[in-house]
Rosetta silent file (secondary structure, phi, psi, omega in degrees, C-alpha in Angstrom):
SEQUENCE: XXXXXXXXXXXXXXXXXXXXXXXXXXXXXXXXXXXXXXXXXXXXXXXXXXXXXXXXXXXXXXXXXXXXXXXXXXXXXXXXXXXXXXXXXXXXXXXXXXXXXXXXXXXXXXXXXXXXXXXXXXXXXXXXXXXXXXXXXXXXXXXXXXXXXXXXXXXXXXXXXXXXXXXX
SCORE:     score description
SCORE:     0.000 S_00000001
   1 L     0.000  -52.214  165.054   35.243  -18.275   -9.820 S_00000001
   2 H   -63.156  -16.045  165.647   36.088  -15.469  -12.335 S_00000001
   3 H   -54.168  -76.048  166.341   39.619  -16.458  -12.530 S_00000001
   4 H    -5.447  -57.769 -171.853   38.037  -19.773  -13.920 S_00000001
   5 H   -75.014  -36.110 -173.382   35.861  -18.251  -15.987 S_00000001
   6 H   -59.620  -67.427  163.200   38.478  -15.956  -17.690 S_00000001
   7 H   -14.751  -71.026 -176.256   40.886  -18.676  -17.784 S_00000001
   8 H   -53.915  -51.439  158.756   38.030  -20.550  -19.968 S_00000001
   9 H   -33.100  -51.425 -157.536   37.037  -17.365  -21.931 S_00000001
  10 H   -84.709  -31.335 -179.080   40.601  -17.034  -23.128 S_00000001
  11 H   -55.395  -42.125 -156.766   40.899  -21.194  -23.742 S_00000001
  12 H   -83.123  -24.191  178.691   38.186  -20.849  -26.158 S_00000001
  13 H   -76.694  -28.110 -177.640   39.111  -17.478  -27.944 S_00000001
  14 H   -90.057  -31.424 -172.066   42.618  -18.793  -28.723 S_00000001
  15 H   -72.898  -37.644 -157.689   41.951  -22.432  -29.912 S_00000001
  16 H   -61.298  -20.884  170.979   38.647  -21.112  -32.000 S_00000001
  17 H   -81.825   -1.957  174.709   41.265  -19.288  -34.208 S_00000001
  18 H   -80.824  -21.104 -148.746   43.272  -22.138  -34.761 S_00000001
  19 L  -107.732  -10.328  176.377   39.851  -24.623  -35.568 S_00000001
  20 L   -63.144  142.526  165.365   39.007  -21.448  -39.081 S_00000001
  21 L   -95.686  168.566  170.115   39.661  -23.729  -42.160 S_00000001
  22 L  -105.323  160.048  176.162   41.224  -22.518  -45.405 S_00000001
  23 L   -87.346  162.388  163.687   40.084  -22.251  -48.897 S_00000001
  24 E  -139.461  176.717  174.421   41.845  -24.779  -51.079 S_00000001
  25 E  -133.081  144.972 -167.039   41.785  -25.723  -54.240 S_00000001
  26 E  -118.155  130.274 -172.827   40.962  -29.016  -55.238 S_00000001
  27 L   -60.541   61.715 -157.965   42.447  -31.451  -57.637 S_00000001
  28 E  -135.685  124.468 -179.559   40.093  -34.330  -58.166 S_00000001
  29 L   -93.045  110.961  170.962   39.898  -38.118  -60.253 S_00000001
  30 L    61.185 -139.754  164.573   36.746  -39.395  -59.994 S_00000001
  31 L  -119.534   30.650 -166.982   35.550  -40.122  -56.435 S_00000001
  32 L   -81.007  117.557 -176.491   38.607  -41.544  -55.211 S_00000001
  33 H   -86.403  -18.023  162.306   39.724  -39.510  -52.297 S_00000001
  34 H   -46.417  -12.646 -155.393   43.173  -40.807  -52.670 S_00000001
  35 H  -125.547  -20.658  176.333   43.886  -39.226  -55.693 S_00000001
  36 L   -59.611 -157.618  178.049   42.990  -35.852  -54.750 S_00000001
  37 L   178.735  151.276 -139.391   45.235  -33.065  -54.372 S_00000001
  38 E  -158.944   92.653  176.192   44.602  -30.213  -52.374 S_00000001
  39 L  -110.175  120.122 -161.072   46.375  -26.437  -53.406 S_00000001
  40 L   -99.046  154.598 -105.033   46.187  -24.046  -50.470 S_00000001
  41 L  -117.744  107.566 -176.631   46.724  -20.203  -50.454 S_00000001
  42 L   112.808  -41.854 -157.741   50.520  -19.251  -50.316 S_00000001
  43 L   -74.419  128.604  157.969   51.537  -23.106  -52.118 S_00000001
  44 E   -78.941  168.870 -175.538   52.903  -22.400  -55.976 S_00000001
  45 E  -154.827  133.787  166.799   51.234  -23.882  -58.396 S_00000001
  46 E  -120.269  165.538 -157.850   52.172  -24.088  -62.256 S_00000001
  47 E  -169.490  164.487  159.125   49.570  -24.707  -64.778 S_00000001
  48 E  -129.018  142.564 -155.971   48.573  -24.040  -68.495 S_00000001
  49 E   -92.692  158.639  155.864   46.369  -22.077  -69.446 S_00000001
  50 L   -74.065  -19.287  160.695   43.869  -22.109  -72.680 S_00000001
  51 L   -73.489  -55.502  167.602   44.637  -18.885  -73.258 S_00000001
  52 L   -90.157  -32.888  168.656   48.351  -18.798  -73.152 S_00000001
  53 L    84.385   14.783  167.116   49.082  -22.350  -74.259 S_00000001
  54 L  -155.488  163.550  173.937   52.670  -23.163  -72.193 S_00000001
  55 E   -86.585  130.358 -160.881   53.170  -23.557  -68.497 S_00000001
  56 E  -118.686  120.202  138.522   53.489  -20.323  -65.783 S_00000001
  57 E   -67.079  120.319 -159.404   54.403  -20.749  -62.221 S_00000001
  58 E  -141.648  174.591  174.586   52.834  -18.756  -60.029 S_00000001
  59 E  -101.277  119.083  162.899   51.793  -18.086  -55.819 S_00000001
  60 E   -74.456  149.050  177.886   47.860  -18.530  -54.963 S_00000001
  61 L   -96.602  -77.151 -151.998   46.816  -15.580  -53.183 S_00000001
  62 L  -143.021  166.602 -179.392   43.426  -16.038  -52.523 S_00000001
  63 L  -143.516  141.813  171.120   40.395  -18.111  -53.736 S_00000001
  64 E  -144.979 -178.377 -152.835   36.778  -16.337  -54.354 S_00000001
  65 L   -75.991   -8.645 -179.240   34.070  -18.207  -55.852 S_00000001
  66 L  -118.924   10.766 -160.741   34.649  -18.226  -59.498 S_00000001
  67 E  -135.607  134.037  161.951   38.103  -17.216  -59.464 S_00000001
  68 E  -128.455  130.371  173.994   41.635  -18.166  -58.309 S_00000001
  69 L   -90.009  156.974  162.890   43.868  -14.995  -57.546 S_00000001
  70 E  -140.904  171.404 -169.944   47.454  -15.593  -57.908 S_00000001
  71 L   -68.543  -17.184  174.789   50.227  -12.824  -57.683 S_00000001
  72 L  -122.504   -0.342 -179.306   50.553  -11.984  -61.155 S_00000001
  73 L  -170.899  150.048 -116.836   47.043  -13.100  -62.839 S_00000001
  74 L  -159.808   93.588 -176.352   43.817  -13.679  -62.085 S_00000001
  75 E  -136.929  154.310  178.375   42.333  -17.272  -63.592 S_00000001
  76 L  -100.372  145.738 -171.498   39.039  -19.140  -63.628 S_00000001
  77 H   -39.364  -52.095  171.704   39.081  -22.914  -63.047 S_00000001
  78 H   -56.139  -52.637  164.321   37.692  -23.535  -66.512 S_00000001
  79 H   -45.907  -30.261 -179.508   40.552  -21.950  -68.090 S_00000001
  80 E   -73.867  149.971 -163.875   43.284  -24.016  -66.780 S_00000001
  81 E   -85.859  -66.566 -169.661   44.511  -27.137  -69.231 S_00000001
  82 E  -141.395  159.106 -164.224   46.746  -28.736  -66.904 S_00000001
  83 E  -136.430   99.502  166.529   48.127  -28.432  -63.481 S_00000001
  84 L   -35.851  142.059 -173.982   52.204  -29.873  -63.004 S_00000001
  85 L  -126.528  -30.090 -136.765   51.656  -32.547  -60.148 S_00000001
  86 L   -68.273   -5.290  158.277   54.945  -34.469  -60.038 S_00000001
  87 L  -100.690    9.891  154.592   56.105  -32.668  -56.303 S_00000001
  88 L   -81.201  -10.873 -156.003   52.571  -32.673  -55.078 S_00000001
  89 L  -115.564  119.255 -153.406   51.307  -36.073  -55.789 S_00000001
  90 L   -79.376  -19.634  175.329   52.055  -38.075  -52.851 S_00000001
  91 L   -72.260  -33.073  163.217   52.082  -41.180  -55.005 S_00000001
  92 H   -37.812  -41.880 -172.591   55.224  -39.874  -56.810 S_00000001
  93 H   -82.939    9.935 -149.034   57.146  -40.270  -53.673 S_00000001
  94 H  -134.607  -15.779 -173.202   56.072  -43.541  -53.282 S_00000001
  95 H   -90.675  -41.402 -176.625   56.982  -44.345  -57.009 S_00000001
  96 H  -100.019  -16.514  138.766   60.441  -43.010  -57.026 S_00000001
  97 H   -39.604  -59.105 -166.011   61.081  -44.988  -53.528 S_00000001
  98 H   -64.500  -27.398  173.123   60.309  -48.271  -54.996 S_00000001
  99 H   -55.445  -36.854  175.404   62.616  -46.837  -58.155 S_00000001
 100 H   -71.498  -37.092 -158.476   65.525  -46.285  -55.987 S_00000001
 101 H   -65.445  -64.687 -171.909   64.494  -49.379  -53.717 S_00000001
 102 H   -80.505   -6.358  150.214   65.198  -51.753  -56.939 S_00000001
 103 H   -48.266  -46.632 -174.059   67.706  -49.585  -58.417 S_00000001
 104 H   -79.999  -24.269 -155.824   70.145  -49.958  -55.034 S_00000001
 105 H   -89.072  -31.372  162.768   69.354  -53.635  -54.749 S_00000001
 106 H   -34.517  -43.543 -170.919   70.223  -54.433  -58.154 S_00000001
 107 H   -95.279  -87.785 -176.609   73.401  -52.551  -57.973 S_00000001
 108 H   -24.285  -51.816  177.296   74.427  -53.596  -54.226 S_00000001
 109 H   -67.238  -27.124  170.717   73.836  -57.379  -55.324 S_00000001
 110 H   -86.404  -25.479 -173.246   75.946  -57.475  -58.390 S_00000001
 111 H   -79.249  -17.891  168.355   78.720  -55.501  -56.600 S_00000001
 112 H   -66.175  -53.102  165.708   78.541  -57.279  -53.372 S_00000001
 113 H   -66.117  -12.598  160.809   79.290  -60.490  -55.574 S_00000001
 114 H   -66.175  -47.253 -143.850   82.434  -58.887  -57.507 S_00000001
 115 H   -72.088  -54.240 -177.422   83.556  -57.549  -54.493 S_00000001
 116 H   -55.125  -35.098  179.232   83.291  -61.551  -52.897 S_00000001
 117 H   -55.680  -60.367 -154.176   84.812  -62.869  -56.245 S_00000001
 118 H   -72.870  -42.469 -179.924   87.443  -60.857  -55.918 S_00000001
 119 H   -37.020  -64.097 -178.273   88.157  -61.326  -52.435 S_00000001
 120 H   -65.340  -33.626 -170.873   87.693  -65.133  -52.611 S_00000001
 121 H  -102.013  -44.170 -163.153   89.385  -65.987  -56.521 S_00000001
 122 L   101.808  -56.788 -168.975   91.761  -63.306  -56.555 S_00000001
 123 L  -131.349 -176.767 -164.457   89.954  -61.627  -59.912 S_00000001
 124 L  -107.403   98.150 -161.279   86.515  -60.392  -60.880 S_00000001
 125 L  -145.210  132.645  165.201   84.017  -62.593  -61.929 S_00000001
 126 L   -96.292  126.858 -159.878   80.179  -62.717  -61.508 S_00000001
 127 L   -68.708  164.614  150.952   77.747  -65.752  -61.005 S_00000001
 128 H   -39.278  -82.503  172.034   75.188  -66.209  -63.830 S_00000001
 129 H   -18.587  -51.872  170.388   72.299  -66.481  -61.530 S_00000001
 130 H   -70.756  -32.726  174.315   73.266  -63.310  -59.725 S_00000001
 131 H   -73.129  -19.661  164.160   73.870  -61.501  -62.624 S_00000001
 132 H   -67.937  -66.334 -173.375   70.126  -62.034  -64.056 S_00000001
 133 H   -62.830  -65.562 -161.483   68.663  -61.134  -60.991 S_00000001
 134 H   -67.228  -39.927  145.149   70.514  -58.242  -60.149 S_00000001
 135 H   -26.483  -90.190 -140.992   70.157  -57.388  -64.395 S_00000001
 136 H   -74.921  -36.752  167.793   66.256  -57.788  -63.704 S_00000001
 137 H   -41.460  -76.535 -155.840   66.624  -55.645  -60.733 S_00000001
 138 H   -61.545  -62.926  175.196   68.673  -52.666  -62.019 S_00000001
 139 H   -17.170  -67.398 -176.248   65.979  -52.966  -65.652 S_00000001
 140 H   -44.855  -69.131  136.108   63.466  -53.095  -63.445 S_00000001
 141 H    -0.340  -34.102 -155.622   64.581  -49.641  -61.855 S_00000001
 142 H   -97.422  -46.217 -130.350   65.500  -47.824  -65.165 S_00000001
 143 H   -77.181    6.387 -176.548   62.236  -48.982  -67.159 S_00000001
 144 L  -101.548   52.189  173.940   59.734  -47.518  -63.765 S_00000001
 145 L   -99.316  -61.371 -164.124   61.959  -43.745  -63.878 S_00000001
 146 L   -92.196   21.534  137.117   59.387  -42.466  -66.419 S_00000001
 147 L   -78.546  113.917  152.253   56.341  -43.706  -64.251 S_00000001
 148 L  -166.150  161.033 -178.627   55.350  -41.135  -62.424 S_00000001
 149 L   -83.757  131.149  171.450   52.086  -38.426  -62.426 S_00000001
 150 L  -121.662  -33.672 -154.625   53.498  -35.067  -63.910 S_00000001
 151 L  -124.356  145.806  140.268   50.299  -33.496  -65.278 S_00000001
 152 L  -112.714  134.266 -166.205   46.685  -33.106  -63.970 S_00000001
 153 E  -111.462  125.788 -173.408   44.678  -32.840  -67.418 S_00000001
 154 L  -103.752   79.413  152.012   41.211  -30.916  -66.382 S_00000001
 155 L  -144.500  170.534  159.647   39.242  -33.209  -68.770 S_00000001
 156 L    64.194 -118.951 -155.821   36.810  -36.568  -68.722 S_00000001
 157 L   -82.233  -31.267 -165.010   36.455  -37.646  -65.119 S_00000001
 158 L   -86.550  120.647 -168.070   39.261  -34.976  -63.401 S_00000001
 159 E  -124.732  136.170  170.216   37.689  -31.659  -62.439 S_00000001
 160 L   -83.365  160.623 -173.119   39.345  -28.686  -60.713 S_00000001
 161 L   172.345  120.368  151.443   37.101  -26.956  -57.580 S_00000001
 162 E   -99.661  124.946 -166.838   37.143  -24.435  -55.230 S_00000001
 163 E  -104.214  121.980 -158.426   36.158  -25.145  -52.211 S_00000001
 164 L   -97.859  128.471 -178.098   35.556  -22.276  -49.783 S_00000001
 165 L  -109.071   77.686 -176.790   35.773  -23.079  -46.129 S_00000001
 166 L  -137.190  144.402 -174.500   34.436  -19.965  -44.458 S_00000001
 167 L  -105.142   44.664  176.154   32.933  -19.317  -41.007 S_00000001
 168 L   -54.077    0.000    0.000   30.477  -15.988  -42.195 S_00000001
């Protein structure tokens, strides 16, 4: 029976340190939780400041409640402009998929049809048909390269917050 119990003692002391949350910091448009964005303790983060006026990359340390340390400076939420997004924001990745996605097919489809012209005629010639659509493809491809989220602007609806996750 005291093996048991030990056994159980020890179950619960190692999972309860796994089950502590983190502070983060949070990113957020409006009340859409899709759109958040969520920067945790260790993660860089670059940002511009009101105070300095260009963008610094830097390592969160820590979060307290009115504060975000970082390894070289010490800023309050209110101070920050803007926060670089474009390798955090999961919608990026989902934006420069579909860019590539109609980028390759555009390009595979007119070159799959030279490559049969030439095969079949003997020289290099493209149909009309193919060549619009794979044209409307590869367009389609260059003019969605500069959609994508680069900046979070901490105005209007999008507010920065730290949210402290502590078990005190």
């Amino acid at each position: 029976m005291k093996k048991i119990l030990l056994i159980f003692l020890c179950f619960f002391g190692l999972t309860s340190g796994f089950a502590q949350s983190s502070d983060f910091l949070l990113l957020k448009r409006g009340t859409n939780t899709k759109s958040q964005i969520r920067f945790y303790p260790g993660e860089q983060i670059t940002y511009k400041s009101a105070k300095l006026g260009y963008f610094v990359t830097d390592v969160i340390k820590e979060f307290s409640s009115e504060y975000i340390y970082l390894s070289e400076n010490i800023i309050s939420p209110n101070d920050i402009l803007e926060i670089d997004i474009q390798n955090k924001d999961k919608r990026n990745g989902r934006l420069r998929a579909l860019n590539f996605l109609t980028l390759g097919s555009g390009l595979m489809l007119l070159s799959v049809d030279a490559i049969n012209s030439i095969y079949q005629q003997g020289e290099l010639t493209i149909d009309r048909e193919v060549g619009i659509i794979g044209g409307v493809l590869v367009g389609t491809g260059i003019a969605l390269l500069p959609v994508r989220y680069k900046t979070f602007k901490n105005q209007g609806r999008n507010k920065l917050q730290i949210i402290q996750m502590r078990m005190d």
